[in-house]
matplotlib code that plots the C-alpha trace (Angstrom):
import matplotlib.pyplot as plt

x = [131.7, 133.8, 134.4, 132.7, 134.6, 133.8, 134.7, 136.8, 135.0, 136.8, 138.5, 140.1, 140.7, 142.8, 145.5, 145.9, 148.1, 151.5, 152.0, 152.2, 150.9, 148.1, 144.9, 144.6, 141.4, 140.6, 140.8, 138.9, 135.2, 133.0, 135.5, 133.8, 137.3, 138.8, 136.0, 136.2, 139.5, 138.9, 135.8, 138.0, 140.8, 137.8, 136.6, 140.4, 140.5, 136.8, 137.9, 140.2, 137.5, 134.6, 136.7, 137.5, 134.1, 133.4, 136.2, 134.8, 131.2, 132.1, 134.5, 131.7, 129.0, 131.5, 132.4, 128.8, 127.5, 130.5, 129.4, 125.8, 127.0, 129.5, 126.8, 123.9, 126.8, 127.7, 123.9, 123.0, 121.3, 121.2, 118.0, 116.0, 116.0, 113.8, 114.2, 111.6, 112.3, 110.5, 111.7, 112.3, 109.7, 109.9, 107.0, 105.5, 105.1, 103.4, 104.6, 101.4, 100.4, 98.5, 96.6, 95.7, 98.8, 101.1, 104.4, 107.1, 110.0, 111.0, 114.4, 115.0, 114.0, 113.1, 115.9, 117.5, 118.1, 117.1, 117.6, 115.1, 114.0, 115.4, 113.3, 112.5, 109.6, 108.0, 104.9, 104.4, 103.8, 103.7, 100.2, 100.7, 103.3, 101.9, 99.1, 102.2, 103.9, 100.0, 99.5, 103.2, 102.1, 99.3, 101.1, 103.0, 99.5, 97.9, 101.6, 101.4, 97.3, 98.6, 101.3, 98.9, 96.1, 99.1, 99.8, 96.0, 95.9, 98.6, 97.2, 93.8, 95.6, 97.3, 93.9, 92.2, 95.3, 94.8, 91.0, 91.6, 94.3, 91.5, 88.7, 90.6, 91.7, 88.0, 86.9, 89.3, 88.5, 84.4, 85.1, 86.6, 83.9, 86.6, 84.8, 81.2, 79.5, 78.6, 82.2, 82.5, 80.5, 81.8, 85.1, 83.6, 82.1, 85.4, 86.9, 84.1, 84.8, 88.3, 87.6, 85.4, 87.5, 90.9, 88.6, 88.1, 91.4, 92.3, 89.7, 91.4, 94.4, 92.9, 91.6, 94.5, 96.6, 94.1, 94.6, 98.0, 97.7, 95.3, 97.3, 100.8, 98.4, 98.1, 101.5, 102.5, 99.8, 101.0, 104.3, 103.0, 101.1, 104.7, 106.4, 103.3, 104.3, 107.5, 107.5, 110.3, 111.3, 109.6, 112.0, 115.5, 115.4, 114.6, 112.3, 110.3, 108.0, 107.7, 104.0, 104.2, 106.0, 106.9, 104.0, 101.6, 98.5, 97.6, 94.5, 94.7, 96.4, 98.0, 100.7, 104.0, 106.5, 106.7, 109.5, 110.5, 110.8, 114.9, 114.3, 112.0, 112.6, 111.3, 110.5, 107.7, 108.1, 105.8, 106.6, 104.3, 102.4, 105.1, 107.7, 106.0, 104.7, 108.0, 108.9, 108.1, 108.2, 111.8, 113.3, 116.6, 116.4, 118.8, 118.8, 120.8, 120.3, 120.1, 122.6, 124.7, 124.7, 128.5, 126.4, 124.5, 122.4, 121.0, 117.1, 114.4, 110.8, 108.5, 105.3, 103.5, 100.2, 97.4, 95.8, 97.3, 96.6, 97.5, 101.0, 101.3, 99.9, 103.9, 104.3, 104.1, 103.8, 100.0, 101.3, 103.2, 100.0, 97.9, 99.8, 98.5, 101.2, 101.9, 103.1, 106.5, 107.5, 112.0, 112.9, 116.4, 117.9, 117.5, 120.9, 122.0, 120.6, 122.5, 124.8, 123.1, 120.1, 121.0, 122.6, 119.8, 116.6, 113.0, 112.3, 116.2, 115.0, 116.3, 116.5, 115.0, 116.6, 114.5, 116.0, 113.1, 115.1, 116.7, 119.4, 120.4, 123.5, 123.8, 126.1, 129.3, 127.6, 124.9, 127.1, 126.0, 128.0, 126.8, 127.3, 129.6, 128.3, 127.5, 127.2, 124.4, 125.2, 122.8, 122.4, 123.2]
y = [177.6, 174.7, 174.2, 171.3, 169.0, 168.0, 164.7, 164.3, 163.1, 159.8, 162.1, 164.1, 160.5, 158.9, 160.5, 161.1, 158.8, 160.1, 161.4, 158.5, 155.6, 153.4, 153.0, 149.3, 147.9, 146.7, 150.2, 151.9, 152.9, 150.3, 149.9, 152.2, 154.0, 150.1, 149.6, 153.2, 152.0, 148.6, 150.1, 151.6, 149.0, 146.9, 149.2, 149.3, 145.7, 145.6, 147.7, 145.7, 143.1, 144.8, 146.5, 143.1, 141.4, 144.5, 144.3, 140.4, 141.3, 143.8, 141.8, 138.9, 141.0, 141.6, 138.3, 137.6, 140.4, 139.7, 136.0, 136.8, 139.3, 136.7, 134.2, 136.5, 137.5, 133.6, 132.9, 135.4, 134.2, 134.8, 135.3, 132.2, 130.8, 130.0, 128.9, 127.5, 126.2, 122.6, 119.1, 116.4, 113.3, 110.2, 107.2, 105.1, 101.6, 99.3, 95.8, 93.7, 90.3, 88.4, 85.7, 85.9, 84.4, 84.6, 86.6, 84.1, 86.4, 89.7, 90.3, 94.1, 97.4, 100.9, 102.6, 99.7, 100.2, 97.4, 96.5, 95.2, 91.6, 91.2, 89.2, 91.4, 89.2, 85.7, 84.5, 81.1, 79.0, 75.4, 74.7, 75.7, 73.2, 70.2, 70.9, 71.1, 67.9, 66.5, 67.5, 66.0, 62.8, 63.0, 63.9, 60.6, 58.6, 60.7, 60.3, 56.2, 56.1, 58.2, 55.1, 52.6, 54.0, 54.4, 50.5, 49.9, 51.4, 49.5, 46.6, 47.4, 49.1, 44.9, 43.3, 45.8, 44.8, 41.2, 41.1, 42.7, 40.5, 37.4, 39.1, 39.6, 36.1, 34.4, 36.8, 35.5, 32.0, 32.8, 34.0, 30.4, 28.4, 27.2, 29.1, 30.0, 33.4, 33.1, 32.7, 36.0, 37.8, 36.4, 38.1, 41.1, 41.6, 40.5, 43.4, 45.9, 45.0, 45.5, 49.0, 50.1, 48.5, 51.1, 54.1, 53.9, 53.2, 56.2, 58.4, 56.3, 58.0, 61.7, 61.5, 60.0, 63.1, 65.5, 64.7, 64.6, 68.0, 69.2, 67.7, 69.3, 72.7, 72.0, 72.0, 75.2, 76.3, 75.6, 77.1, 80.3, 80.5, 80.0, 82.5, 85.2, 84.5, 85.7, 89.6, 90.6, 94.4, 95.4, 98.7, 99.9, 102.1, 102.9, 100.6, 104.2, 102.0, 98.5, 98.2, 94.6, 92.2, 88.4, 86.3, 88.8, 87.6, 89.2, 89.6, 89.2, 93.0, 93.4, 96.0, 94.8, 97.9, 101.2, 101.9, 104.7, 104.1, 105.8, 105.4, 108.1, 111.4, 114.7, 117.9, 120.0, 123.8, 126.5, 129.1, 131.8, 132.1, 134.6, 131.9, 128.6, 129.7, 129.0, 126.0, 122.7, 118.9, 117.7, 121.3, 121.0, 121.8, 121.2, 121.1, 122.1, 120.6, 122.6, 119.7, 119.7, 123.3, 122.5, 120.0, 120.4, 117.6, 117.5, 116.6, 116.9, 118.5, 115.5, 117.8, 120.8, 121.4, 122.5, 125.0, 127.4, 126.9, 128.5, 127.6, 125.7, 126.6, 126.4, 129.7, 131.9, 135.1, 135.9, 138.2, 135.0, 132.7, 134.9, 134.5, 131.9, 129.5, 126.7, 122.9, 122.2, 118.9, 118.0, 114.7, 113.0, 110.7, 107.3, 106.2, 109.4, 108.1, 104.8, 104.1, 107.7, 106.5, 107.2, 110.8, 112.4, 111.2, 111.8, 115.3, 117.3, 120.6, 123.0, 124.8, 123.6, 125.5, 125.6, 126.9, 128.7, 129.2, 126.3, 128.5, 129.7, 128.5, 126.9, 129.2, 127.3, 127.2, 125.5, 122.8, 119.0, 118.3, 115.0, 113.9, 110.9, 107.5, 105.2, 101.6, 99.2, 96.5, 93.5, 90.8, 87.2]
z = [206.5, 205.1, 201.2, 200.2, 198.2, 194.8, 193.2, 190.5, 187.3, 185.1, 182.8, 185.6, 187.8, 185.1, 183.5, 179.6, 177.9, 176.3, 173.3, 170.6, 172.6, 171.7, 174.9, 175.4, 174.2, 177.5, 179.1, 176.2, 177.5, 175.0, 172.6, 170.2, 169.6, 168.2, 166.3, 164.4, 163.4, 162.3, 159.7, 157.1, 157.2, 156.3, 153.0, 152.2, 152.0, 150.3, 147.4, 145.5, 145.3, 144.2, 141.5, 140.3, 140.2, 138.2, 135.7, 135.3, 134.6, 132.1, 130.4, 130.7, 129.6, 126.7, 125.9, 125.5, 123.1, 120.9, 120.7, 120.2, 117.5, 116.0, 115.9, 113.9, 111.4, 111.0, 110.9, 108.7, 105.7, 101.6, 99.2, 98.6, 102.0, 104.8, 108.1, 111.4, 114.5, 115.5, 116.7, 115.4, 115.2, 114.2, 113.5, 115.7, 115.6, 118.0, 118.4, 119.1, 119.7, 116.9, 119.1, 122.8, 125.0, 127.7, 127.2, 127.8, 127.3, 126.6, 125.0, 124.8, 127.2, 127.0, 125.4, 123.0, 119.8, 117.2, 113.6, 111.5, 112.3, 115.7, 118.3, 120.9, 122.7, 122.8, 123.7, 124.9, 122.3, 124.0, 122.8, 119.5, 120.0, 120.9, 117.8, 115.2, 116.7, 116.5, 112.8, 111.9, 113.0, 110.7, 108.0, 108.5, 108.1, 105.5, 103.7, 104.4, 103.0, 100.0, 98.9, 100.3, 97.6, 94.5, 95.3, 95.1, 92.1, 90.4, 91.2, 89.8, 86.9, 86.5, 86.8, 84.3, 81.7, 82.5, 82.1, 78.4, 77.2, 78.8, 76.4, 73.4, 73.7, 74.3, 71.2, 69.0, 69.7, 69.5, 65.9, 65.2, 67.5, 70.4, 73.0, 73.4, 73.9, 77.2, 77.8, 76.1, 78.1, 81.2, 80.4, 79.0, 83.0, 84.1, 82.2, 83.1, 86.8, 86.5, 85.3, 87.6, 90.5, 89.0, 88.8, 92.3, 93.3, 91.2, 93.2, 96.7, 95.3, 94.7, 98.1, 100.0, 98.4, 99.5, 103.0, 102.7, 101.7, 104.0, 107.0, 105.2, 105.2, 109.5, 110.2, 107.7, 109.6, 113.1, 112.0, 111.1, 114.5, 116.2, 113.9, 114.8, 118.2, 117.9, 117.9, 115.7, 115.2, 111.5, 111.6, 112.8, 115.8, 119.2, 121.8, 123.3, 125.4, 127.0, 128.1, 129.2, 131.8, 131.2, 132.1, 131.5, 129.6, 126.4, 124.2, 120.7, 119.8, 122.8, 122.6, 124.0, 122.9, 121.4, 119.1, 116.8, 113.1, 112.6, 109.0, 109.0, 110.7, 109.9, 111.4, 110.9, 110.8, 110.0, 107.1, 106.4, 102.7, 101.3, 101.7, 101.7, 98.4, 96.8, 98.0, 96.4, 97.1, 97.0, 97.7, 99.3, 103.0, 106.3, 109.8, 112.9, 116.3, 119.0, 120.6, 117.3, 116.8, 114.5, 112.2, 109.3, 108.5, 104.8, 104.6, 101.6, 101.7, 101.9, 102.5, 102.4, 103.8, 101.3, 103.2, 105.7, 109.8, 112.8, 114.4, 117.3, 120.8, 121.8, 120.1, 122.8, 121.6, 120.0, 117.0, 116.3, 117.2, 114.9, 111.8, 109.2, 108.5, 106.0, 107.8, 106.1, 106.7, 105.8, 106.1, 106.3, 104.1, 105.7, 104.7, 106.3, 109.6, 109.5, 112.9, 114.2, 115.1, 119.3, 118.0, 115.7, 117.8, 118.3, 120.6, 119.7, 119.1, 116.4, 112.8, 109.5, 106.7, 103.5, 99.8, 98.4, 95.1, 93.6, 91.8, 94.9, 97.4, 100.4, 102.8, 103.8, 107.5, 106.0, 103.9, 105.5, 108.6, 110.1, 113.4, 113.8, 113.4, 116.7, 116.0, 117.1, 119.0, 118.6, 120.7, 119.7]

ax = plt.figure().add_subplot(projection="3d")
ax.plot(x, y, z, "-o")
ax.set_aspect("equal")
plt.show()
């Protein structure tokens, strides 16, 4: 019986490789041996980076805490103060139309700041016009009847002197029988006459100057039309709004802009009875902007509520929402405000600072810092 013959398996067929020499990946079954190698050169190379973005968060992590730490010790208030956050407002004024008309032209946008008695829009005035140019001429004819009716009485005011002299003349010579009575009383109706004809041109007089004056009143009157027609900024500050184009037709009140009043801004905070309690009208009080948190601005309390009210809905805790507060209101120094009006706007969030005890100090980083001052350009 013949030995049957058994193949050789792979390991057997190929031979093993020497001592200190490397299988070609090619002739490696899968590659699974490269790969096994290539997984911790990968960690090595790994490591140095993840140690790294950990020594950076902790030294971030660090670097925050201490500035969080350095900033409640800087913030960190005395006795007799009182602080709330709110935002700063500012009145609203709406530039209308007097009359119904058409706006003719518009002179500043949304965003432009303004001073006091700028133009900003004008509505078409060529009606108005034509009445003034209208009422002008009759002021030249009412002013012509007027020294017309002064001549007329002169002349009336001649014959009235004229018809005495005449009847103190034909008297005389009645008394010594060179005229006769009837005479007499001729001239005696002459001078009667003459007087009645100069109290009328007196009243021709009275009358022409009342026209006069009444047509003088029309044009003054035509000119104030044309200045109400000419929307003029009654405050420095910001144009918030432009609710109208250029030949747009308005009623009578139509609103043309929006603009903030910069001489008066204030925020409104809410202290609760403990504190608000202390303070009075006129306290000294400051603010720091969220945007400016290096500047101090100095501000005044202009109001304190009467009776306490819930704070606003934008609380969002409800312990906070349930507390009764009092409506402080600190306003800044409008001459403060001047050339910042574009810096310290309506909306900045931040601090209001309150002294509750006038014998107390500010802190120095609470002493008034103000922003630097922008000026405003206005157009020619």
């Amino acid at each position: 019986m013949s030995e049957r013959k058994t193949r050789p398996t792979w390991a057997e067929e190929r031979p093993a490789p020497a001592t200190g020499s490397a299988v070609p990946p090619h002739e490696q079954r899968g590659g699974l041996p490269a790969v096994i190698e290539q997984a911790p050169r990968r960690q090595r190379r790994w490591r140095p980076r993840i140690a790294l973005i950990a020594v950076l968060l902790i030294v971030g992590a660090g670097a925050g805490l201490g500035w969080v730490w350095w900033r409640h010790h800087q913030m960190q208030l005395p006795p007799g103060i009182a602080y709330g956050n709110g935002r700063l407002e500012a009145d609203s004024i709406d530039i209308d139309t007097k009359f119904a008309g058409r706006v003719a032209s518009l002179f500043v946008d949304e965003g432009d700041l303004v001073q006091a008695g700028q133009v900003v829009a004008m509505m078409d005035t060529r009606d108005i016009r034509a009445s003034l140019k209208k009422s002008e001429a009759l002021v030249s004819q009412a002013q012509r009847a007027f020294e017309e009716a002064k001549a007329n009485l002169v002349q009336q005011q001649t014959q009235v002197k004229l018809a005495q002299q005449e009847l103190d003349r034909t008297g005389a010579l009645v008394v010594k029988g060179f005229a006769t009575v009837e005479l007499l009383d001729q001239r005696r109706q002459q001078m009667n006459a003459a007087a009645a004809a100069e109290n009328a041109a007196t009243q021709k007089v009275a009358e022409a100057q009342h026209a006069l004056d009444a047509a003088t009143h029309d044009v003054e009157l035509y000119r104030v039309y044309i200045l109400d027609n000419t929307l003029i900024a009654p405050r420095d500050g910001p144009i918030e709004y432009r609710v109208a184009n250029v030949r747009e037709v308005l009623p009578a009140g139509g609103k043309v802009f929006t603009m903030l009043d910069a001489s008066y801004v204030y925020m409104d905070i809410y202290l609760p009875t403990a504190e608000a309690g202390r303070i009075r009208i006129g306290s000294d009080a400051r603010i720091v902007l969220d945007a400016y948190p290096d500047r101090v601005i100095p501000a005044k309390v202009v109001f304190i509520a009467a009776q306490a009210q819930f704070t606003p809905k934008t609380v969002e805790t409800k312990q906070e929402r349930d507390k009764l507060m009092f409506r402080i209101r600190v306003r800044i120094d409008p001459a403060r405000l001047k050339g910042r009006e574009a810096i310290v706007r309506s909306g900045l969030p931040g601090v209001a600072y309150v002294r509750t005890d006038p014998s107390g100090a500010w802190p120095p980083n609470l002493q008034p810092s103000l922003p630097p001052s922008v000026s405003i350009a206005v157009p020619p």
